[in-house]
N, C-alpha and C positions, 0 to 999 in steps of 0.2 A: 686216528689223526685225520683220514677223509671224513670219518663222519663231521669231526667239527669243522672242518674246510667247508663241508655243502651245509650247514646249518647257518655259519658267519656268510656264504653267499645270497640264501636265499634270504635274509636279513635285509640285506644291503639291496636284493629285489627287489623288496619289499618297501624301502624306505625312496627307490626311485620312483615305483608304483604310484605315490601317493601323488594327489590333484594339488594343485598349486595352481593360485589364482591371490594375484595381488596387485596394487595401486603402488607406483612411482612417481615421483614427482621433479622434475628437474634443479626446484633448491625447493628448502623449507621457508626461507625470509626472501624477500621482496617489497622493492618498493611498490607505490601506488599506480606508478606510470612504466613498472614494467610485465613481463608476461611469462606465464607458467605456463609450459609445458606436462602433462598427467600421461601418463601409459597405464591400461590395463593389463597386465599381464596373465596369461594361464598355458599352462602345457598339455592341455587335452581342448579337444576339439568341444568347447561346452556351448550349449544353445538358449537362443531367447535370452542376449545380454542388455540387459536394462542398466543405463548409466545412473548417476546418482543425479541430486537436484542443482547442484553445485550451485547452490544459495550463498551469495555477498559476490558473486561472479560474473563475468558476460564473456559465451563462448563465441568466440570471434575465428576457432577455424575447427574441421573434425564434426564425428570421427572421421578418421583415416584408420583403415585397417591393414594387419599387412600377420599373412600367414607363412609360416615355415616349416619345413619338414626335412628331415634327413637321416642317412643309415651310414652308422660308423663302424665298424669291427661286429654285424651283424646286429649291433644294437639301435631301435630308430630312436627319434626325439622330434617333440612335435611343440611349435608357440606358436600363438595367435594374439596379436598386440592391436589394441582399440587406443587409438593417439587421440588428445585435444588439447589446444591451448586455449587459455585462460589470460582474463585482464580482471584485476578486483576493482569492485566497486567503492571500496571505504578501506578506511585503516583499523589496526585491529586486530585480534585473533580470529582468523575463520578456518572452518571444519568444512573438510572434502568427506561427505556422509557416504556410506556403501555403496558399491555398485555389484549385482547379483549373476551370477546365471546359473544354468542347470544341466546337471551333467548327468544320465543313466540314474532319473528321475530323485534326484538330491540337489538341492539349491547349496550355492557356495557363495560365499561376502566378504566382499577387501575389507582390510581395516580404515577406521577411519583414520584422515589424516588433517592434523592441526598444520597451516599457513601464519607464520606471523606478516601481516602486511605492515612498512611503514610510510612514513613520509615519502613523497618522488622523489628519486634520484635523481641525478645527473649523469645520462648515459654521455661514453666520448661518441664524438665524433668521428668517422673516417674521412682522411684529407683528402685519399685519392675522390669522395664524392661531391660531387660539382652541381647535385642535384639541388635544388629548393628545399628546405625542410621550412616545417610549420613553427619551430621554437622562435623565429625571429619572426615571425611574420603573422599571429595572431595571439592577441592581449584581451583579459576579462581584467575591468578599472571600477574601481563604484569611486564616483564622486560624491562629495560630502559637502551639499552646501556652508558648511558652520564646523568648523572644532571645537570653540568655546564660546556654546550656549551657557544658558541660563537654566536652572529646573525649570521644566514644562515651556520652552523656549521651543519653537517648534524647529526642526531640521529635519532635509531632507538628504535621500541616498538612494542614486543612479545608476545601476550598474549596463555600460556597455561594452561590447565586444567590439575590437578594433580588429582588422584584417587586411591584408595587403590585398592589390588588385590581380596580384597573379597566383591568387587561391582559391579554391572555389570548398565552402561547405554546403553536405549534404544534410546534417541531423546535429542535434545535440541532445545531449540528459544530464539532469538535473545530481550531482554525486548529492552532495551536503547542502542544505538553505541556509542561510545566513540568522544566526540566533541574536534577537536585540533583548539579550537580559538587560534589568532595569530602565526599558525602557519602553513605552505607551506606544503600538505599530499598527500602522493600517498602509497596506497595498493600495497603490493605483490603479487598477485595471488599465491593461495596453487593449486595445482592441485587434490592432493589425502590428505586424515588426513590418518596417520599414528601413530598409538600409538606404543611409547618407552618408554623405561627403564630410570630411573633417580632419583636424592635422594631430597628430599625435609624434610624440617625439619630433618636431621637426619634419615631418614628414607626411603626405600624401595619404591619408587610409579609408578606406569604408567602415563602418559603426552600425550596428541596429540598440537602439535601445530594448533589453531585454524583460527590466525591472524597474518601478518605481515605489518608494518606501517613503512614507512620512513615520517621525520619531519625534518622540516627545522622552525628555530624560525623567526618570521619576526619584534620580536623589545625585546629590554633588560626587566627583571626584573622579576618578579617571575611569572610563567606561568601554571595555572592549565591546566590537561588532563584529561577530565571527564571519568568515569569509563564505561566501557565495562560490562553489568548486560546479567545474562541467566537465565531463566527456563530451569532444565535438570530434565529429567524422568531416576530415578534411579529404578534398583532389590537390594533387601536386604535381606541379607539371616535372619530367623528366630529361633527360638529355637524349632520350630515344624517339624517332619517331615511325609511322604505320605507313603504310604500302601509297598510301594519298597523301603523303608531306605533312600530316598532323599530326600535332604533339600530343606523347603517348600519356597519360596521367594515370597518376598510382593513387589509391586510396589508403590513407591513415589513420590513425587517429592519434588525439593531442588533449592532454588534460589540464586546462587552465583554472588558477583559482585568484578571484581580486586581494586575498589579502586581510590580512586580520587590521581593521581600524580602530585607532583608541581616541574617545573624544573626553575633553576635560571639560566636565561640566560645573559651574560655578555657582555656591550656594548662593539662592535671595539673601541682598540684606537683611541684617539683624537692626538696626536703627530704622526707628522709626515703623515699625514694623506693629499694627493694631493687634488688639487681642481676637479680631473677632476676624483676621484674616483667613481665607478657608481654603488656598493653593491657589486664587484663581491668577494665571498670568495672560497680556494681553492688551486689549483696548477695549472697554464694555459701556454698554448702558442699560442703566437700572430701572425699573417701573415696575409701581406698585397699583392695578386698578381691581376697584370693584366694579359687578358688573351695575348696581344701585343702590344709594344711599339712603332711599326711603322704602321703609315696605311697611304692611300688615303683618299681623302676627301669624304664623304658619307659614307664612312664606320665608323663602331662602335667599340669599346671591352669592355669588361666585368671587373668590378676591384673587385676582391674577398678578405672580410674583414672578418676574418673567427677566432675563437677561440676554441681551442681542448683543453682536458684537464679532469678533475675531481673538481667537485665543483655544486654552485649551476647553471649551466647552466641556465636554464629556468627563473632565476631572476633578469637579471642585461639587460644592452643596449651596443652592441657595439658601439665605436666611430666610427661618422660621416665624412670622406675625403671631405678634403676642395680642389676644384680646381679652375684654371684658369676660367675669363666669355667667352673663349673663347673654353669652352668645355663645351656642353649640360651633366649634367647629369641628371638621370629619378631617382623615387624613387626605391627603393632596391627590392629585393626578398631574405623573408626571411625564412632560412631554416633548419631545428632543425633536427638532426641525433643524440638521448641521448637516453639511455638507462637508470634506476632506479631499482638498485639491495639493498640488507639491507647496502650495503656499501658507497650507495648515488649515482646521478647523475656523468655519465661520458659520453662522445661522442663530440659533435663536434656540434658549431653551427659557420653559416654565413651569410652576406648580400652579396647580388651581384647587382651593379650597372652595367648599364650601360650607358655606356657614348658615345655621338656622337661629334665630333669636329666640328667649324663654320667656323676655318680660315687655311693657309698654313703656321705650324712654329714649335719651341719646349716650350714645356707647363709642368714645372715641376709640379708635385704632391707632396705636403708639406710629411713631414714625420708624422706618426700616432705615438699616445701612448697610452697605454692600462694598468689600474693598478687593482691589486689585493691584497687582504687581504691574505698571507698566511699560514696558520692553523700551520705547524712545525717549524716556526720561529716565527713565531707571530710579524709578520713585514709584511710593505706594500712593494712591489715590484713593478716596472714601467716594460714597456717592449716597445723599440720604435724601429717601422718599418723605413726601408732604404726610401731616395726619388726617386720616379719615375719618368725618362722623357717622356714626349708621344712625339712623333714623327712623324708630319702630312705632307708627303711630296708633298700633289698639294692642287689645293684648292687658290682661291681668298686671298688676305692677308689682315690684318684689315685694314690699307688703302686708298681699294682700293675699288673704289665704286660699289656698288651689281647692279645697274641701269642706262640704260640709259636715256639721256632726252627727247628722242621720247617715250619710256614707261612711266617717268613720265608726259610727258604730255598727253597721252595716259587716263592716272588715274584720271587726272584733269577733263578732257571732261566726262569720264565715272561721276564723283564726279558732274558733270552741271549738267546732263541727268536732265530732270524733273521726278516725285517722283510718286509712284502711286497713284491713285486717291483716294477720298474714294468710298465705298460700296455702290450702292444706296439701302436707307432704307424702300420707300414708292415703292408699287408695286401693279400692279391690275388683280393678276391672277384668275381664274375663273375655277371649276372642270368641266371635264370635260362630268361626266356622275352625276348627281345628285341622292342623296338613300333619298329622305324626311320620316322621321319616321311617321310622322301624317297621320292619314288612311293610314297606310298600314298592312301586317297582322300580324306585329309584334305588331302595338298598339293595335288593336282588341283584339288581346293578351291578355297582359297582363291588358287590360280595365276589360274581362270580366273571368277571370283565379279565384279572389279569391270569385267571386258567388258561381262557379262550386265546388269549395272546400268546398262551406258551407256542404252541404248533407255529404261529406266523411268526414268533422268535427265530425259530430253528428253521423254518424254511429263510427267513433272512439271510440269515448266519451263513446259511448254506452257497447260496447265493451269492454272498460276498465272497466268499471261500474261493468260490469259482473263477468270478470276476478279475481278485487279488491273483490269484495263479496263472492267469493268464495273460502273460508278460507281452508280449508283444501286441495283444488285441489293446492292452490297455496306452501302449503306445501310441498307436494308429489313433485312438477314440483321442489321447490327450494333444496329440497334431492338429487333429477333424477341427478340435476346441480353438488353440491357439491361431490357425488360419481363419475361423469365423470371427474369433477376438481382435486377431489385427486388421480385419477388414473390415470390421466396425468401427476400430481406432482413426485406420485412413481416413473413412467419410466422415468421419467428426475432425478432422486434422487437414481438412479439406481450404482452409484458408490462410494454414500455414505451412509452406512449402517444405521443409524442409521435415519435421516430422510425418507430416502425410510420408514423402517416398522410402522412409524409416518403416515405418509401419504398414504399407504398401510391400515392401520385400519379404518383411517378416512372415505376412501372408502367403503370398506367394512361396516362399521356403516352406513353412509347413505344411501346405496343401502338397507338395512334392512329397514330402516326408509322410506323409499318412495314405498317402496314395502310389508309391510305387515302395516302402519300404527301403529308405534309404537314408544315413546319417548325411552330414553337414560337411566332411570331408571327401564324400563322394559325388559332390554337382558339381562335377566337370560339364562344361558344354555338352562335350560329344558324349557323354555317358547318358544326363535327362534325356537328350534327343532320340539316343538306342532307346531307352526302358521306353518311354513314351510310342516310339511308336511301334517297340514291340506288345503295346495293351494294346494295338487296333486303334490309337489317338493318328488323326489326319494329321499328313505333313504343314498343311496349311496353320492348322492351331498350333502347333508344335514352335513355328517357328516364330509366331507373334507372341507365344509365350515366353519366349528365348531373348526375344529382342525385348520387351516390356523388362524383363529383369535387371538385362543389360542397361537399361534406362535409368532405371529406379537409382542407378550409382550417381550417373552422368547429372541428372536430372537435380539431385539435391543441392550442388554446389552452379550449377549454370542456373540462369537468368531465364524466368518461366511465365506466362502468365495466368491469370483463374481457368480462365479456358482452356488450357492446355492442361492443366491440372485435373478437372473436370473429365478432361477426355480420357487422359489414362486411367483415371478409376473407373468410367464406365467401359473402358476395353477390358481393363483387369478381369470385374463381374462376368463380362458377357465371355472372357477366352474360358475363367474357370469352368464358369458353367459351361461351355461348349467339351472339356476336357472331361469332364466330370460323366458326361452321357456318353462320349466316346470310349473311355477306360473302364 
């Protein structure tokens, strides 16, 4: 009966034994505008923990780490928790991908974790607070010059942010752009944001315009504009204030969106309506030039079919001139001189033919007609070009025959010739200088290459054997690695504060660890300081090593500048190496 009493104990050893490392999340659903809480959880002390990408996220605090240890009934237990919260960036389903670390040279990976994000909620309110919040006090609005345009009517859409005078923002980004299916869009370039004066609700506010949009609809009926969403980092003043009588301000953030817009757009009439309409809508005028009505034969001119005006330029075709088969024309060149302000498309577009003539005569050009839908009559208008005569004063006439019959028979005899032969396909050429591979010192070669490698096999093998066996030496060498690794990572991470002193620590940790022989639950203060300077390390480095560490925590969440970033990785360098030559 003892026997199975100690086999079900050491079982149940066994199964405490075991590494555990896993990702918590404080809810699976959330809205847009609130925030996730993640814990990494593990029960052994494991090193070099690499967080995940946390892709569709923005970490807005963390990590925070926080270690525990304790001994109950002789038994210990040991967690170490890496905290972050989370804001999403979209709605959605999003994936919390692995995060890793390593334990007694074995990597270990959380699960992943699926987030459903949806719509922003509606967080309450506490009434005991008296402070300013940002929901009442700044607004993303897109004004819509037109609700019920016309197809190809042009409209425009403004989005500004309104904000009370006792808010101050620092940043914003961009969540979602505004999508104008079925509808013709081009941006206005803002050059500068410029915040102005203006009344909103009734009220007092500041404004920058953010965006300007011209739209042109491209068919009838009701037409969503999907909303234009921000993340803005707001300051808010509070009911506290600082040691000099000013008020203390908190920073937030607040996620505005304008709103999904539906415009009803109303088809062209059908009365009255030509056949040879082609979408143009607007105000236009039509002209038809050539560049000369008289030439010689071999020479060319140019017939330019050209339409100016305000409208939708860029969306319609002009009409095609029909001419005589006794005038070569070539395809067009086409050429678009519009400009796009909030008040739509206006400029000038044309095709230019040109045309070569075949024979000696005159060759009228039919007259063109050109129609338009226009906006302040709300009527179709034609517009018909004059005809042209072209005027080919030499030149062979249709006729009169292009060839004589010494030429065509000329073509006939060339048309007998006999044809060329075929390819011959069998052939019996022979190299001239022969390379036979067989006996020669390339086969010798490679005949007797993989004997010779036997021996440097087995010295390999052996080698490795050694290496692999040497547990602890292989420790120290994969430390030696990891401390060059992340102090590589620092100076490349040198313009971003907050992974630099990530990977600034790292460093520093395993240079301790390959260099005094010592795990991650053993850099106590006062412990590095004993081992340190019992290797003969000066008190002096010792203790700027001590504080540099202590930095690296303080350092990632306080207010820094390049310089100062700069300077602790050139102390970092210069204590290790000083450590390095002393121990």
């Amino acid at each position: 009966m003892k026997k199975y009493l100690i086999l079900i104990l050491l079982s149940f050893q066994g199964l405490w034994a075991q590494v555990q490392f896993e990702a918590r999340v404080s809810k699976n659903t959330l809205g847009l505008n609130e925030r996730l809480r993640i814990d990494f959880f593990m029960n052994i002390d494991g090193d070099n923990f690499n967080e995940p990408n946390f892709e569709g996220f923005r970490v807005i605090a963390g990590p925070s780490q926080q270690v525990s240890q304790s001994w109950v009934n002789g038994k210990s237990s040991f967690e170490k928790i890496y905290s972050y919260y989370l804001l999403p960036n979209q709605k959605g389903t999003l994936t919390i991908k692995q995060a890793t670390i390593e334990y007694e040279g074995k990597t270990y990976k959380t699960t992943p974790i699926k987030i459903n994000v949806t719509a922003a909620v509606e967080e309450p309110k506490d009434p005991n607070d008296t402070s300013v919040s940002a929901d009442d006090n700044i607004y993303l609005v897109a004004d819509i010059s037109k609700n019920n345009p016309y197809i190809n009517e042009p409209i425009t859409v403004v989005y500004k942010l309104y904000f009370s005078y006792n808010i101050g923002i620092t940043n914003w980004r961009e969540l979602n752009k505004p999508k104008y299916n079925d509808f013709w869009s081009q941006n206005i370039d803002i050059k500068q944001l410029v915040a102005e004066e203006g009344m909103f609700k009734g009220e007092k506010y500041r404004y920058v315009v953010l965006r300007k949009t011209v739209l042109y609809p491209q068919k009838s009926g009701k037409l969503d504009i999907e909303p234009l969403s921000l993340d803005i980092d707001v300051q808010l003043p509070t009911n506290r204030r600082n040691m000099f009588g000013q008020m203390v301000l908190r920073e937030d953030s607040k996620r505005v969106s304008a709103g999904t817009k539906t415009i009803a757009v109303k088809a062209l009439p059908e009365a009255g309506k030509p056949d040879d309409f082609s979408g143009a809508v607007g105000n236009f005028d039509f002209k038809v030039r050539p560049s000369k009505t008289s030439l010689k034969n071999g020479e060319s001119l140019d017939l330019v079919v050209s339409v100016s005006g305000k409208g939708n330029m860029k969306l319609f075709n002009l009409p095609k001139p029909v001419v005589p088969n006794a005038l070569e024309m070539y395809d067009p060149v086409h050429n678009v001189q519009v400009n796009t302000s909030l008040n739509g498309m206006t400029g000038k577009i044309s095709d230019s033919y040109t045309i070569i003539p075949q024979y000696k005569g005159e060759y009228p050009i039919k007259p063109m007609q050109f129609t338009y839908f226009d906006l302040s009559s709300e009527a179709y208008k034609t517009i018909t070009s004059d005809e042209i005569m072209i005027n080919v004063l030499d030149g062979p006439t249709p006729n009169e025959p292009t060839s004589t019959p010494n030429a065509e028979s000329k073509k006939k005899a060339i048309a007998a010739t006999e044809q060329f032969k075929f390819i011959a396909l069998n052939t019996n050429l022979t190299p001239i200088k022969k390379d036979d591979f067989y006996a020669s010192k390339r086969f010798y070669t490679f005949l007797f290459l993989p004997f010779l490698m036997i021996p440097l096999i087995v010295l390999f093998k052996k080698k490795k054997e050694a290496i692999d066996a040497d547990v602890a030496g292989n420790k120290i060498r994969r430390n030696n690695r990891l401390a060059k690794k992340y102090l590589s990572e620092a100076k490349k991470q040198i313009n971003n504060k907050e992974p630099f002193y990530v990977a600034l620590e790292k460093a520093m940790h395993n240079f301790l660890k390959a260099k005094l022989h010592i795990e991650t639950s053993e850099m106590s203060k006062e412990n590095i300081k004993e081992l340190l300077l019992n290797r003969n390390a000066k008190p002096e480095a010792v203790n700027d090593f001590i504080a540099l560490t202590e930095n690296c925590e303080v350092a990632r969440y306080a207010p820094s500048s390049s310089a100062a970033i700069q300077n602790d990785y050139d102390k970092a360098v210069l204590i290790i190496a000083e450590l390095e030559k002393q121990i």
